[in-house]
Phi, psi and omega in degrees: 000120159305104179247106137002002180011103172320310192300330181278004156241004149312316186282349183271327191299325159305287174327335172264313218274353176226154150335319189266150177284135166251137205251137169270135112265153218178156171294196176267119194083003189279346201111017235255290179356271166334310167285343185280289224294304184277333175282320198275004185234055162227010165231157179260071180253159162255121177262107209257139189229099169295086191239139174321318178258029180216075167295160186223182155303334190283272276294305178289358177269329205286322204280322188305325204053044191246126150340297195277340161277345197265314150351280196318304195299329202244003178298156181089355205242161211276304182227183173223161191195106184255062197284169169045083215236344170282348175300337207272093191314142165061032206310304160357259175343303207285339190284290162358275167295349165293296190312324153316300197278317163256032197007315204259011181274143182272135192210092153273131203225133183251131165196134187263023171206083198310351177311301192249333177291316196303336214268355191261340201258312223276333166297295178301316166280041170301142201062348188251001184211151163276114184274150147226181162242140159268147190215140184325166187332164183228129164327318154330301194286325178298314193272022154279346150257349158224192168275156175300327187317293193305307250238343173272320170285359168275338213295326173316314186287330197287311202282007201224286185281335170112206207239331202292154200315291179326322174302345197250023160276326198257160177201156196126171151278270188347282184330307201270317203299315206302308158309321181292292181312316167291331199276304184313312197273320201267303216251295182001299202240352173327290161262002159310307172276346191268258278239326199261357188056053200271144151266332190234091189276357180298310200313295219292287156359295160318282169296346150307307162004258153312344164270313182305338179289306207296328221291127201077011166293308306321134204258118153246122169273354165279267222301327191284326158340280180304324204288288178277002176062037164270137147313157195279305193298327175297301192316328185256009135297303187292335196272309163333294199267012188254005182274303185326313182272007165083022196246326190226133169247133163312190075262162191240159179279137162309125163208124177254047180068024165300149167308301180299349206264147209208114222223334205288340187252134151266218183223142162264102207224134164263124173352292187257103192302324171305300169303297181308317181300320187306304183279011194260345202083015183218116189234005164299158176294150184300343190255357143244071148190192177224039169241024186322300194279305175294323193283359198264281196305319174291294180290005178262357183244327178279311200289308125024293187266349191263352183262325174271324160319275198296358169262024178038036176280149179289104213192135166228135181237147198236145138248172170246141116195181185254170178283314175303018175075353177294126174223189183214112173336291188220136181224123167310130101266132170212140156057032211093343200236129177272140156277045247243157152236086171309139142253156173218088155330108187108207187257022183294170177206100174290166197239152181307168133281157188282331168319309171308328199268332163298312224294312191257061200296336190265026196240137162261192159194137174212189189256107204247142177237180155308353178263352196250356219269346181267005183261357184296319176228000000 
């Protein structure tokens, strides 16, 4: 099945209206490919296509940063299409100069791990590129092929098997469980372990684990620290590159310094429900098993969050709560203005707290369920 990617036509519009290079990031397998490829083929350009994890002869030209070898590579040519950019040392400089030297060359660059390209990219190129994220399918993206109905009979396979694009081609449980475990087991820890200097990849292992138990939680790095015989300082380096490699995002508690407020800890949610199911080993239908209502909370915050990207909104997301246990799943700030959001796996329908609506009078709130949850993402 053909899905549509929101990011193409921002990336075309960049691409006739400026100058500057654009950088994707994204896991491994999300689609980035796919997506350049479906971008580079609405212009009739010549194009030179580059992948990080296939060296060749440009390698040592690309590599050189010497002008006259970086010439020699890209002369004749329109664009550049660098994928998987993070293999490729010291990338940064040699795009720097490219970007510099050739004004009118077009320069898209793909990495499926922000671990080493960002930290190789974001300096030198400063000013000189447009950043994005790609992120598995998107509800947005789905209801360009389907119906709201299809898209409500589905909502079961998404909380179970995830999002990413190859899953919604296959069919069978057997089929998808198999994609998942190979998606999990090849990609997954690739450049996570290549890039973080991990020693011990079981530890790492674990504790995706125990955050995958944790999803909707508040996460103490003392317990899982104890938990892993880790230091609390290790454990939150390891929370770090697994935010890098794109497999888990924070949220932090909302405060504006009420005493009570309760802020110190985050939640922990993975990008992906597939993945998150994969590694805990549980790939059953939602009526055998009891985490229904966390995998409901995970995709209603990353689907969210995936809404608010591509639409290049100015946006911070949060959970509240208080010590006294009044909480609020998720809460916006845009533009100034607080949001708050209950979830409720079913028809349920939760009420603010009242506590929320003293502290925060100028604030909304509502309640989102299965009759309501698609005007949401």
């Amino acid at each position: 099945m053909k899905i549509q990617r929101n990011l193409l036509s921002t990336l075309k519009n960049e691409l006739i209206n400026t100058s500057k290079g654009l950088v994707i990031y994204g896991p491994r397998q999300v689609g980035k490919t796919t997506l350049i490829n479906d971008l580079l083929s609405e212009f009739k350009w010549r194009t030179l296509i580059l992948n990080g994890d296939q060296r060749g002869s440009w390698w040592e030209l690309l590599t050189s940063r010497e002008l006259s070898k970086l010439t020699l590579l890209v002369s004749g040519y329109d664009a550049i299409f660098i994928d998987e950019a993070q293999r490729i040392p010291e990338i940064g400089l040699s795009l720097k100069i490219i970007l510099d030297s050739f004004p009118k060359l077009k320069v898209i660059v793909t990495g499926s791990s922000s671990l080493d390209l960002a930290s190789k990219i974001s300096e030198p190129l400063t000013g000189r590129v447009y950043s994005y994220k790609l992120f598995p399918v998107s509800s947005g993206e789905l209801s360009g092929t389907k119906t709201s109905y299809e898209m409500e009979e589905q909502i079961e396979e998404r909380l179970v098997y995830g999002s990413y694009p190859e899953i919604f081609s296959l069919e069978g449980t057997d089929t998808k469980s198999n994609y998942l475990q190979n998606l999990v087991d090849t990609y997954l820890y690739k450049d996570l372990l290549e890039f973080g200097d991990i020693r011990n990849s079981s530890k790492i292992r674990d504790l995706l684990k125990l955050l995958a138990f944790q999803v909707g939680s508040q996460v103490s790095l003392n317990e899982l620290g104890n938990s892993l015989e880790l230091s609390r300082k290790t454990v939150e380096r390891y929370i770090d590159l697994l935010e890098k490699s794109f497999i888990v995002f924070r949220l932090s508690g909302f405060s504006r310094n009420l005493r009570k407020e309760v802020s110190k800890m985050d939640k922990i949610y993975f990008y992906d429900l597939g993945v998150r199911n994969t590694v805990i080993g549980n790939l059953n239908l939602l009526n055998n098993r009891d985490d229904a209502d966390k995998l409901w909370e995970n995709f209603l915050v990353v689907e969210r969050m995936k809404r608010q990207n591509y639409s290049q909104k100015l946006f911070s997301l949060y959970y509240w709560r208080l010590s006294s246990g009044a909480e609020i799943d998720l809460v916006e700030e845009e533009n100034g203005r607080l949001h708050g959001f209950e979830f409720k796996y079913g028809n349920k329908i939760s009420k603010a707290p009242n506590s929320w609506l003293e502290a925060y009078p100028n604030s909304d709130f509502k309640s989102i369920n299965k009759d309501n949850y698609l005007d949401f993402i």
